[in-house]
N, C-alpha and C positions, 0 to 999 in steps of 0.2 A: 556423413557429416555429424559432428556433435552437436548437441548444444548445453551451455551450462541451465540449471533450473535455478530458478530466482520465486520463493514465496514471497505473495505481498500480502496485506490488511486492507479492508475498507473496517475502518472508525467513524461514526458517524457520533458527535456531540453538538447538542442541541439541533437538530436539523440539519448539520453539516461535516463535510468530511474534511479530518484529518490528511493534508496533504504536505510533501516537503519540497524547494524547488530543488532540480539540482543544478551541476555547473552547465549543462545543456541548457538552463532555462527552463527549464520544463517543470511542470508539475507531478511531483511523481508518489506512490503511496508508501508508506512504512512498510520494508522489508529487503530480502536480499537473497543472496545465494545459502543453499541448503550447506553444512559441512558434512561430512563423512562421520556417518555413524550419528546423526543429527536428525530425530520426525523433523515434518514439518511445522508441526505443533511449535516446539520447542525452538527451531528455527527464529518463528515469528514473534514468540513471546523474545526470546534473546536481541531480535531486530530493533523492535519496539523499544526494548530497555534502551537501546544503545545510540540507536538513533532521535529519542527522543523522549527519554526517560518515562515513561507512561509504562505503567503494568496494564495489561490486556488479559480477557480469558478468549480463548480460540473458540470457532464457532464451526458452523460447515465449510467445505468448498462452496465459493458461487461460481467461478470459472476459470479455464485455463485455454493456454491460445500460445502459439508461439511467435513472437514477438521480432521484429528487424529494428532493434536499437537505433543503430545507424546503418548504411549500406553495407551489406554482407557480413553483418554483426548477427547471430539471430538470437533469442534467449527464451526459452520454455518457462512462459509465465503460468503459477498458479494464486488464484487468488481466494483470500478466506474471511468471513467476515468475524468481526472482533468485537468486543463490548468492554466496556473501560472498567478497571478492577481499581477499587479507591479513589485517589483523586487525581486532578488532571490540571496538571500545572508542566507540562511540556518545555524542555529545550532543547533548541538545534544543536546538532552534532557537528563535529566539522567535516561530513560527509556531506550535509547540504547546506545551501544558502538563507535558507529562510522557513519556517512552520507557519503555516496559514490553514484556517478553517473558513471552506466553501460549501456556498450552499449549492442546488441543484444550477439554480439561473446563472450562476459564477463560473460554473464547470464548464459551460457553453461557449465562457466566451474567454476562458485561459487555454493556455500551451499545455493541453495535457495530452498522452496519447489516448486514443480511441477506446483500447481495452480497459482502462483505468478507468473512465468516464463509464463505460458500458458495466463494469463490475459494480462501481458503487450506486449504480440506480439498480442492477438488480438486489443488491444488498439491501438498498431504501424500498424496493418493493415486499423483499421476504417479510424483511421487520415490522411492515406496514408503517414505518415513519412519518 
């Protein structure tokens, strides 16, 4: 079986992460499928832009895991942590419904999937935020 790979970002401004909803409802982080002939790097900076106008500089891997979307969906998530390049004045794409910055206590108690939530506190552990 395949699966597609999807890079995501943990952004963290002011003690909180950049997250976007989508049409599932969900809370989900800035990024997407690699193209062909495409780092990851450059992927996520391209995501970023597009998704929500914000320049990023790329940072390490924090984690990867593969993922069940929806049932027998599955998607090879990698995730990287990111630092904001200038300024940060964000807008939604119309790939999602809404941009919202959460803090840790928020994360808790939104629709977001588990690896998303477990990525960005390790993110907020490395950075020592």
């Amino acid at each position: 079986m395949d699966f597609p790979v999807s890079i995501k970002g943990v952004l963290i401004i002011d003690g909180k992460a950049l997250l976007l909803k989508n049409e599932r409802n969900e809370w989900d982080l800035p990024g997407g499928r690699i193209e062909l002939g495409e780092t990851p790097e450059n992927c996520l900076i391209r995501e970023f832009q597009e998704e929500t106008s914000v320049n990023v500089k790329i940072g390490g891997i924090i984690d990867s895991y593969l993922f069940e979307v929806i049932p027998e969906k599955h998607v090879f998530i990698v995730t990287y942590g990111c630092e904001l390049r200038g300024d940060f004045s964000p807008k939604v794409s119309h790939e999602h419904q809404e941009i919202g910055l959460h803090s840790m206590n928020d994360i808790q108690n939104i629709n977001i999937p588990v690896g998303y939530a477990r990525s960005i506190l390790n993110w907020i552990k490395i950075r020592k935020i």
